[in-house]
Structures are given as structure tokens and as C-alpha cells.
C-alpha positions as CSV (number, residue, x, y, z in Angstrom):
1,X,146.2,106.3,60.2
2,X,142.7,106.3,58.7
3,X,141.5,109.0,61.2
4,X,144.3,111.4,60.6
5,X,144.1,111.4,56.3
6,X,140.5,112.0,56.9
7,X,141.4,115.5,59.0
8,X,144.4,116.1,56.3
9,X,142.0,115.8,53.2
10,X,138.9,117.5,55.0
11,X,140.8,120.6,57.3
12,X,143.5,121.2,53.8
13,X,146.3,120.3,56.5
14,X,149.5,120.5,55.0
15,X,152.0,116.9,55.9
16,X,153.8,118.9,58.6
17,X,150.8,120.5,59.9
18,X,149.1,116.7,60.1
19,X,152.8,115.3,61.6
20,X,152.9,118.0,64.1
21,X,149.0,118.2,65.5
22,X,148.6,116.4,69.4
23,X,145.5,115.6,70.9
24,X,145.4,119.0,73.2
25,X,145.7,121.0,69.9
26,X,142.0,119.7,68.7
27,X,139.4,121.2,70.6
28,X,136.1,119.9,70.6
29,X,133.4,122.2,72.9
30,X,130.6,119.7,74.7
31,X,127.8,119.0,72.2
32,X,129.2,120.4,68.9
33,X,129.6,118.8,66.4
34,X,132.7,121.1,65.2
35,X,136.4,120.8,66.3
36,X,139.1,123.0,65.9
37,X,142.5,122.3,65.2
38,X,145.1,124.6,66.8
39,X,148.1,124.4,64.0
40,X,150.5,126.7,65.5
41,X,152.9,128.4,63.6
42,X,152.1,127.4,60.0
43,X,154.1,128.4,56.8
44,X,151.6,130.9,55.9
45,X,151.4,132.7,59.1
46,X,153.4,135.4,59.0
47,X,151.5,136.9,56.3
48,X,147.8,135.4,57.2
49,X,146.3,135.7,60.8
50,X,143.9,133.0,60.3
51,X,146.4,130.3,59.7
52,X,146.8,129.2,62.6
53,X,143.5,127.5,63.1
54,X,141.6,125.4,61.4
55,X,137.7,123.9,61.9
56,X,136.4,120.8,61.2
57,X,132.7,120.2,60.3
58,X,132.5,117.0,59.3
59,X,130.7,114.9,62.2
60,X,132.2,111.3,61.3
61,X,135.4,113.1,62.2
62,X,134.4,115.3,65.0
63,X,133.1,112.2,66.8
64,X,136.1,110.0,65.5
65,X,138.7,112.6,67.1
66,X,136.3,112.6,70.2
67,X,137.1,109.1,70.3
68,X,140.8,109.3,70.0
69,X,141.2,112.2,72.3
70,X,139.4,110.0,75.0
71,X,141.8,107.3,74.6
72,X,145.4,109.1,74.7
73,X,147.3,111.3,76.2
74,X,146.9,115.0,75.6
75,X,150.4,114.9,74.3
76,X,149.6,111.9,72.2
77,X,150.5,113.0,68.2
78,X,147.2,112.0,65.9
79,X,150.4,110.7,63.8
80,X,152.9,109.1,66.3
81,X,155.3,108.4,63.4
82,X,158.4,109.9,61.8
83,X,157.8,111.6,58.3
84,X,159.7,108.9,56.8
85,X,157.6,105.9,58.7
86,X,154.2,108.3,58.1
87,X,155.6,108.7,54.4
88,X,156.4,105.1,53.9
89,X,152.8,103.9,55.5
90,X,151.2,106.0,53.4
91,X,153.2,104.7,49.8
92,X,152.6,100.8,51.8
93,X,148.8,101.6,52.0
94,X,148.3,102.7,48.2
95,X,150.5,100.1,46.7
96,X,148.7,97.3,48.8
97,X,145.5,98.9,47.7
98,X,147.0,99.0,44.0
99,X,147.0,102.9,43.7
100,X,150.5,103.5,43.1
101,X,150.3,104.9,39.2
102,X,147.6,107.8,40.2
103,X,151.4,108.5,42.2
104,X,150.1,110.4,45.2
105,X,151.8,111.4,48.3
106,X,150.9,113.0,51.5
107,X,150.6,116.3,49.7
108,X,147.7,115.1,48.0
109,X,145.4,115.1,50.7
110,X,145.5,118.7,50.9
111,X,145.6,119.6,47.1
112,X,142.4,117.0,46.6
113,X,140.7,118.6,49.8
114,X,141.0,121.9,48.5
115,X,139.5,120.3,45.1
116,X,136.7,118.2,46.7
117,X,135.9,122.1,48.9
118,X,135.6,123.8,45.8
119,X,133.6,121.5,43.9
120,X,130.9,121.4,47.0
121,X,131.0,124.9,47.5
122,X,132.2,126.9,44.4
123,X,133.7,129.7,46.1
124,X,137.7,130.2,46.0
125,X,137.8,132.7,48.9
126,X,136.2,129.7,51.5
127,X,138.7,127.0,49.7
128,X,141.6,129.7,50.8
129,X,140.4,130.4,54.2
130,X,140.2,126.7,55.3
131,X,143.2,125.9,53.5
132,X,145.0,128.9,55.3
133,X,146.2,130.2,51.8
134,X,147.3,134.2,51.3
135,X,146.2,134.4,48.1
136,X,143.5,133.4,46.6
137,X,144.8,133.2,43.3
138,X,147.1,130.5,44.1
139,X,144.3,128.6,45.1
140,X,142.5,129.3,41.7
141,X,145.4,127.7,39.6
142,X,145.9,124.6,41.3
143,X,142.1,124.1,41.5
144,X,141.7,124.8,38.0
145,X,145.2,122.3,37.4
146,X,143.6,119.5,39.8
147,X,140.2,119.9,37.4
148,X,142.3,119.2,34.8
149,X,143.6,116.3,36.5
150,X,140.4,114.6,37.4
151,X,138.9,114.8,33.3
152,X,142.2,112.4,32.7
153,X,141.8,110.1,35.2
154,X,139.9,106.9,35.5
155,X,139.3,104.3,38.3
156,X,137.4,101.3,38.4
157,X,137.5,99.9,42.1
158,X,139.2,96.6,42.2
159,X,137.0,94.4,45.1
160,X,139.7,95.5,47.3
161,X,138.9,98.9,47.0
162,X,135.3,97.8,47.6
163,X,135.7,95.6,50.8
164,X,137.8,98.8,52.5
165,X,135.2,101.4,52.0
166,X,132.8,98.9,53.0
167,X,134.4,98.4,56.0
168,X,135.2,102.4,56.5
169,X,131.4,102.9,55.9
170,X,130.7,100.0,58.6
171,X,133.5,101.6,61.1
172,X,132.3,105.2,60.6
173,X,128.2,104.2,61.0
174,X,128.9,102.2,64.7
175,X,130.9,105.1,65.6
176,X,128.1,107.9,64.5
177,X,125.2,105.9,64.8
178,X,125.0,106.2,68.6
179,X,125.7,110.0,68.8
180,X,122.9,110.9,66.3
181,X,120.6,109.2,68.7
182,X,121.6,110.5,71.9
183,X,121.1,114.2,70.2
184,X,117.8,113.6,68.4
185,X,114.8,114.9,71.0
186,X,111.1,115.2,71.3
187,X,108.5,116.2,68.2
188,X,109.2,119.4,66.6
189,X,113.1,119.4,66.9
């Protein structure tokens, strides 16, 4: 569950996209540290050639779905769930985790992605091409409306919050930790 709202919020997937994606649609070529996700038909791609791919370049999840993809099937689903048991896992997780008045759902990954893009990059024509958007305008007015957003909200993490990204931070280092040093050579590389 962890692995696959990491790809949603990171590759803008949208819930169907995520619910839909098996373990021979992610390709990852030997020694990148890049995947790409084959999507299929998507909702935008009749009108947008690129939407049928997506690329990941964030290497806690490259080596996380190298990981997975090891371990299953190639028909395996990264979600193996209805939408209504993904949906309701998802509600579960943020109630247990006290989150349920910021009242997001599975659509939020990709809207926050999108946001969390553009505020690391500042350019609305990247934030549509990952997020497999036809118009770039579109993507300008929810940004601006998820900016919004975010000067209204406030958190302060309850020590619940805490222990689970401590633990996320402890999961994600063992995982990485060894493929950094298996990739790191002689001086002057």
C-alpha cells in the first residue's frame, strides 16, 4: 500500500491508472535508476500521445518497485484490491493516523503530486507532461487552487505521525542503502 501512494503522488497517477498498473507494465532497464510506467489507455489519450507513459525518478521508488517486481508475478497488480477495498484502506489508513478533517481521497495523491512538482520545479508545461494533462492551463488553476489550499492549512504531527515516518525513513534507508553502495566506484567517479 505504502509503495503504490508513493508512485501515485510522485508519477501524478490518476486512482484508475494506480488500480490498473501490474508489475510487467513498470519497466526498469539494468542499472537505472529510472522506471517507467506503461499506463495504457488513459483518459487523456486520445487527445495527448504522451499519456500513455509515465517515468519515475525518484530512486527510493525505483529500487522499492525493483523489489516488488522481484517478488511477484508479472501479472501481479501493485494494488491487488478492488476500488472499494483500495478506497476504504486508504479512508482506514488516514483516520487511524487522525487525518480525516484535511478530507482527502485517492485523488489527492495526484492533485498534491502535481503541487509538490511544481513547487520543486516551477514550470507548468513539466507538471502537465508527467501528469499526462492536454492543457496546460488546467494544470495552472488547480495548482494555483491547491496553493491556496496549503496557506489554510495547518498540521502539527501527532507522535503517531512521527513513529510512521520514522519507520518509512528506516524502511526506505535499508532498502537504498545497499544499492548506493554497490554503484559508488573508484576516485574520481
Amino acid at each position: 500500500m505504502a509503495l503504490s501512494l508513493g508512485v501515485a503522488f510522485r508519477c501524478l497517477l490518476r486512482t484508475g491508472e494506480l488500480l490498473s498498473l501490474q508489475a510487467r507494465d513498470i519497466v526498469i532497464p539494468a542499472g537505472s535508476r529510472c522506471a517507467i510506467l506503461y499506463l495504457g489507455e488513459t483518459k487523456t489519450g486520445p487527445r495527448n500521445p504522451h499519456a500513455g507513459t509515465v517515468s519515475c525518478h525518484d530512486s527510493t521508488l525505483v529500487h522499492l518497485m525493483q523489489v516488488w517486481k522481484a517478488t511477484c508475478d508479472p501479472q501481479a497488480f501493485l494494488v491487488p484490491w478492488p476500488q472499494s477495498r483500495f478506497r476504504s484502506t486508504f479512508n482506514a489508513a488516514l483516520s487511524s493516523l487522525e487525518l480525516q478533517t484535511y478530507e482527502c481521497g485517492p485523488c489527492s495523491l495526484r492533485r498534491g503530486g502535481a503541487t509538490d512538482l511544481w513547487m520543486s520545479c516551477r514550470n507548468y508545461s513539466q507538471v502537465a507532461h508527467t501528469g499526462r494533462c492536454s492543457a496546460e492551463r488546467t494544470v495552472k488553476g488547480k495548482n494555483q487552487d491547491s496553493i491556496a489550499l496549503l496557506t489554510q492549512l495547518t498540521f502539527k504531527p501527532f507522535q503517531k505521525h512521527i513513529t510512521f515516518l520514522c519507520h518509512w525513513e528506516e524502511v526506505t534507508k535499508s532498502c537504498v542503502e545497499p544499492q548506493l553502495k554497490s554503484t559508488r566506484r573508484g576516485r574520481g567517479r
